[in-house]
N, C-alpha and C positions, 0 to 999 in steps of 0.2 A: 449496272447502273447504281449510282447514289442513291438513298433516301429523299435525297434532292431533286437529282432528275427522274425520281420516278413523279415525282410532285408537280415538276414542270411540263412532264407528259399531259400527266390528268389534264392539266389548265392551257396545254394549247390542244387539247382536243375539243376543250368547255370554250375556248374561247374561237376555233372554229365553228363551232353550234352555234352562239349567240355572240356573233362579233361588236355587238353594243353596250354590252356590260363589262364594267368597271371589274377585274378582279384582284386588282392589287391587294384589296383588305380584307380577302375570305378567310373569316378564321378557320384553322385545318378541325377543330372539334363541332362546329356548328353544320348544323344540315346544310349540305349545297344548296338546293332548293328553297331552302328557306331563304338564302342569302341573294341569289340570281335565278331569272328567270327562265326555269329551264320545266320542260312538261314531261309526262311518261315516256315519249317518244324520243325526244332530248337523251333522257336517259339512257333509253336502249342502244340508241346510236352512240354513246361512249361506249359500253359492252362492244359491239360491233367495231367501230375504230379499234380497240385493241384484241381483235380477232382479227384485224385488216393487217394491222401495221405489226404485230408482236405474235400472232399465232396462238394467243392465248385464250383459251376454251374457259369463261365463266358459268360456271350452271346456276340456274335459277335459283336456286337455291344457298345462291352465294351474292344474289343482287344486296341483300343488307349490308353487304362489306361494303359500298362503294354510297351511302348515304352521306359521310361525311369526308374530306381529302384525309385526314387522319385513316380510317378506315381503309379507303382505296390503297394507301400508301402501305398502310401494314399487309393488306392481303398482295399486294400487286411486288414488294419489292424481293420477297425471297424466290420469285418466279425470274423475277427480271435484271437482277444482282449482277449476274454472268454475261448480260447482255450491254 
């Protein structure tokens, strides 16, 4: 996968969660959170969608990667490159 399609991942899995928000303008350096309404559990259930759909095992200790799409993108695309 692109840097791209890892990008378009993240955001149809956010915009499965919360099908009412607007995400065309999310800047990728600003907290997701801060930008759409999404709660702790919102959260986890992205973690989980890419343990669903990609097999990929995030450990707690790796949730900071995914506060902002920047973030997500950098931890998530050398895992999913190949894919």
């Amino acid at each position: 996968m692109t840097r791209a399609e890892v990008r378009q991942v993240i955001l149809d899995i956010i915009e499965e969660l919360v099908p009412d928000e607007d995400l065309s303008s999310i800047d990728d350096n600003e907290k997701i959170r801060d930008q759409i309404e999404l709660d702790s559990m919102d959260f986890l259930d992205i973690i989980m969608e890419l343990r669903k759909r990609y097999s990929i095992n995030v450990p707690e200790d790796d949730y900071p990667h995914f506060i902002t799409l920047e973030g997500c993108m950098n931890y998530l695309e050398p895992t999913l490159k190949d894919r």
